[in-house]
N, C-alpha and C positions, 0 to 999 in steps of 0.2 A: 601725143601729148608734148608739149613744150618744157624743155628742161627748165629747172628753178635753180637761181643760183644762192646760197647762203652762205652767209658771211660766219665765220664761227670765231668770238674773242672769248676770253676769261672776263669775268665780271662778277659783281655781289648779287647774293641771290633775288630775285623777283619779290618784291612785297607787298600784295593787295591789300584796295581798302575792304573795309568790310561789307559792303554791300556790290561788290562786283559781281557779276552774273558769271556764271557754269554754262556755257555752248555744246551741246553736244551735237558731232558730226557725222552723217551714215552715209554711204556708197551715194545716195538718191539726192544729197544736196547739193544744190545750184551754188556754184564756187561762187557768180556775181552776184547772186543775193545774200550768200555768206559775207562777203568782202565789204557789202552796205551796211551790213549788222555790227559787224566787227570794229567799223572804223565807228560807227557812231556810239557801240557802248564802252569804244575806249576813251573816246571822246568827252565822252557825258559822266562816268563812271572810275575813269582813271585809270581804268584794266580790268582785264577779265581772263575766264581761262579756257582753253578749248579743249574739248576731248572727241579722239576721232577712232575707232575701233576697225583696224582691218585695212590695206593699201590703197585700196580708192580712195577710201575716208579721210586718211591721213592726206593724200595728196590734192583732194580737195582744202581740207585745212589750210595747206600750206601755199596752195594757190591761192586761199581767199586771205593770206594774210599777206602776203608779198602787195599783191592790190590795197588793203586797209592798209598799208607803210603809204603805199605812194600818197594815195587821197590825203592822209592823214599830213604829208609831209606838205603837198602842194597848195591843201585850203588852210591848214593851223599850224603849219612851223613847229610841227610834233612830231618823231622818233615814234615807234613801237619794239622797245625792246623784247624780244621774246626769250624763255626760257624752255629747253626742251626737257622732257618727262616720259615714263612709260609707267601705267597704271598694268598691273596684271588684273585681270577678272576671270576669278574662277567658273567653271562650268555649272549650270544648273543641276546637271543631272549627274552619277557616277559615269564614268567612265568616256565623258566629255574632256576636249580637248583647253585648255587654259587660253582665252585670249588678252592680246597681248595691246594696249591699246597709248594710241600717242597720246600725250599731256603739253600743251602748250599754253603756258602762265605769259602773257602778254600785258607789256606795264609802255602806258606814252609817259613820253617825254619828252620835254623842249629841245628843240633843236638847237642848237648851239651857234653853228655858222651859218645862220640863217636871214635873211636879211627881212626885218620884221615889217609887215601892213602895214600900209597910213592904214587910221581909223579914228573918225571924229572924237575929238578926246574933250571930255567933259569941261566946261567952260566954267572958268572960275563965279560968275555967278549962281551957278546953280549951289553953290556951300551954301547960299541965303535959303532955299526952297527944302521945306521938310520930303527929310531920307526915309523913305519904308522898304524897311528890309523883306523882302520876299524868302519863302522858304519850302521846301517841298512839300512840307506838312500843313501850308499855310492855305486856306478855304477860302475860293476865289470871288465867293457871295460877298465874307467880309472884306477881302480886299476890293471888294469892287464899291461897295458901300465907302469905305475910307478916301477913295478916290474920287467920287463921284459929288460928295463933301467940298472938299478941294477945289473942284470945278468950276462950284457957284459965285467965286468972285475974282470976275477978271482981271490978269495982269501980264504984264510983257512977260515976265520969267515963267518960269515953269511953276503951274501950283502946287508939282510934289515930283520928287525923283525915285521910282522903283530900284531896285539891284537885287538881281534875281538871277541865282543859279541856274544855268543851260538847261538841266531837267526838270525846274518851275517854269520854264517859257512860256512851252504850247499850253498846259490845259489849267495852269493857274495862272499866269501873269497878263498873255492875250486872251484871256475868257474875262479875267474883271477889267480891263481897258475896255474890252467891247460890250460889256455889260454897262459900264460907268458912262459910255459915249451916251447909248439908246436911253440911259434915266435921264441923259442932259438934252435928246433930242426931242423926249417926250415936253420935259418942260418947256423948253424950247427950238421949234423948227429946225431953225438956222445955226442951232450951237452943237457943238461937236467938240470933238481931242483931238489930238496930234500927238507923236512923240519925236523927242530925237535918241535915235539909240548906238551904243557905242558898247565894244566888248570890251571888260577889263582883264590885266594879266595879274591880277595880284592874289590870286590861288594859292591856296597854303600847299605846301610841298607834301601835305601828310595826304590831300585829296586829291589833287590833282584835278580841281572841278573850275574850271573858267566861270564867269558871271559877265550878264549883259546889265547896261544902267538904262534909263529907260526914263528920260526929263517929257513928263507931261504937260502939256500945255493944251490951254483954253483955243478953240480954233473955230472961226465958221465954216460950213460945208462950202466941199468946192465938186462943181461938176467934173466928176470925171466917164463921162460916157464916148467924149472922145480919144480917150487914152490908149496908147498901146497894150497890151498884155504881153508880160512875158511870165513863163509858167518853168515852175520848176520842181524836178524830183529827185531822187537821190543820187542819182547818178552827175547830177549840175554841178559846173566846177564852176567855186565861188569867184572866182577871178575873171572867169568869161561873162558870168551872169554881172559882174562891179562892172567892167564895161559897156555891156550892154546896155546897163541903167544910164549912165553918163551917156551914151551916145543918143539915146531915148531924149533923154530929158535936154540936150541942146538942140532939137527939133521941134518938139513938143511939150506944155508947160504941167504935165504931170504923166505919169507910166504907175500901171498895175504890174506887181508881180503878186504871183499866185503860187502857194506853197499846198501842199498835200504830204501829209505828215510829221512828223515832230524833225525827223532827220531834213528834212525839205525845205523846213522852217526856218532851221537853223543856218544854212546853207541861202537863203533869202534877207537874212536879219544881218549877218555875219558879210553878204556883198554888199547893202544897202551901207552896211557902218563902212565899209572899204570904199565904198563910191564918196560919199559926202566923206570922208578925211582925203582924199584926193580933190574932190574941187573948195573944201574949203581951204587948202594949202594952195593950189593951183588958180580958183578965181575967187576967192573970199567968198562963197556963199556954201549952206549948210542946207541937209534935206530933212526935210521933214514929213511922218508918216501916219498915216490915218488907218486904220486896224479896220477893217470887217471881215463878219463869216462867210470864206467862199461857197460857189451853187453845186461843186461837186465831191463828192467823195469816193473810197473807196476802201477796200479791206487794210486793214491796218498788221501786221505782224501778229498779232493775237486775233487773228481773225475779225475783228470788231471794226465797222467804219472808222476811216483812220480822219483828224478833223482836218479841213480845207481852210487857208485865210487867204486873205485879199488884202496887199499893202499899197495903199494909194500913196504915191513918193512924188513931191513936189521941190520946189526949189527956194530957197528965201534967203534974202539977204543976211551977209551976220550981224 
C-alpha cells in the first residue's frame, strides 16, 4: 500500500449544507470509484460526510479522498477540506466488541491561489433575452414547454437564457432542451436549438452549489455524421478533453462529445465552456452546442441506466 500524506492545521469546524449525502465505507470498496463519488458530490452538494468502519475501510476512505482533492483541485479550482471524527458503534449483541469507526466531514472550497479558467462569459446581450431560473424541483415537461414557446420566433439573440444549478443539468435542464428541439423538429424539419453555455461563480457561500447559464438560440440542423467523437467518463480531465475540442474543431467544422452520466456530463459541459472562452479570447469566435440523447447507456450508481448525451459543438463567429 502506498503511504498517504496529510496535512494537519487548526481550523473552524466543518459545516454542511443540509442536504449533503452520508458515504459509507467497507473493506470491499473500490478507492477509484469512491474518489469519482466523492469529488462529484462535493461538487454538486457542497460536502458530504464519510464513514469507514475498520482499517481497510478507513484507508480506503482516505485514499479515495486524497484522489477527490486532486480532481477537485485540477478541473474546479476547489479545496476539500476535511475534518477527522470517530463514531463509536456499539455491538449488536452482549458481549461484542465496540467498534470504532472513522468520520470524515469534507466541505469544498475555492481555492485561493489558484489561477481561474477562461470560460465564455455571458454576453452582454443576452440581459435583453428572458432569464428562466431552473431548479432541482423544477419538472422538465414544463420547462421544456416554456422553451419550446420561445422557439417559434426567430432572432439573432438568444430566445431565452436557462441558469440551472450543476444537479438540474442532466435530467432537468438537458431533458427539456432536448424535448424543446424534437417539438421544434417536428413542426419543422430543418429547425432546431443550439445553446451557448458558461459556468457561473456566483454560489452563495451558504451552498457552495456552482450553476451553468445555458443562452438558447433558434438554429438549423447541421450534419454532423462526419464529426469526430470524443467520449467521456468520470475519470476525464476537463482540461485535456477543452483541448482536445479545440484541436478537433481547427481541422474539422463540428466534434461530438459523448457524456455518460451526470458526473461525465458535467466534466463535457464544463470543457466545452473552457474551450470557447479560450478561442473566443484567442480568435473571436464562440461555440456553439446542439443537445441529443446518446445510443448507449449503462448502470448508473443506483443501479438504474445512467442517461447518455451527444453534444454536437461547432464553431461561429461572434
Amino acid at each position: 500500500r502506498r503511504p498517504l500524506l496529510i496535512h494537519l492545521s487548526p481550523g473552524s469546524p466543518v459545516e454542511l449544507p443540509g442536504d449533503a449525502k452520508e458515504v459509507r465505507v467497507s473493506s470491499q470498496t473500490d478507492p477509484e470509484k469512491l474518489a469519482t463519488a466523492l469529488s462529484y458530490d462535493a461538487a454538486t452538494h457542497g460536502g458530504l460526510q464519510v464513514s469507514a468502519a475498520g482499517p481497510a475501510a478507513a484507508y480506503a476512505a482516505l485514499r479515495a479522498g486524497a484522489a477527490a482533492c486532486r480532481v477537485l483541485s485540477e478541473t474546479r479550482g476547489l479545496r476539500l477540506r476535511t475534518q477527522f471524527g470517530v463514531r463509536m458503534i456499539q455491538p449488536e449483541s452482549d458481549g461484542g466488541a465496540v467498534q470504532v469507526s472513522l468520520v470524515l466531514t469534507m466541505c469544498a472550497e475555492q481555492a485561493v491561489a489558484r489561477k481561474a479558467a477562461v470560460r465564455m462569459k455571458p454576453r452582454a446581450a443576452w440581459s435583453g433575452s428572458e432569464h428562466l431560473k431552473v431548479a432541482a424541483s423544477t419538472e422538465h415537461k414544463k420547462l421544456c414547454g416554456a422553451v419550446a414557446g420561445r422557439l417559434r420566433s426567430p432572432q439573432a439573440e438568444p430566445c431565452c437564457v436557462l441558469h440551472a444549478p450543476i444537479r438540474a443539468i442532466g435530467q432537468i435542464c438537458l431533458k427539456a432542451l432536448i424535448c424543446a428541439q424534437s417539438v421544434a423538429v417536428h413542426a419543422d424539419d430543418n429547425c432546431g436549438l443550439e445553446f451557448e453555455v458558461t459556468q457561473s461563480g456566483d454560489a452563495s457561500a451558504e451552498s457552495h452549489e456552482d450553476a451553468m447559464w445555458f443562452a438558447v438560440f433558434q438554429a438549423d440542423r447541421v450534419d454532423s455524421s462526419a464529426a469526430e467523437i470524443l467520449t467521456v467518463s468520470n475519470s476525464t480531465s476537463a482540461l485535456k478533453l477543452q483541448s482536445a475540442v479545440r484541436d478537433v474543431l481547427r481541422r474539422k467544422p463540428a466534434v461530438i462529445v459523448e457524456a455518460i452520466g451526470p458526473q461525465a456530463t458535467f466534466i463535457a459541459l464544463d470543457a466545452i465552456s473552457v474551450a470557447g472562452g479560450n478561442l473566443e479570447s484567442a480568435e473571436g469566435v464562440r461555440l456553439r452546442v446542439r443537445p441529443e440523447l446518446g445510443r448507449s447507456s449503462s448502470p448508473g450508481r443506483d443501479g438504474e441506466p445512467a442517461t447518455s448525451y451527444r453534444f454536437v459543438v461547432r464553431l461561429v463567429a461572434v
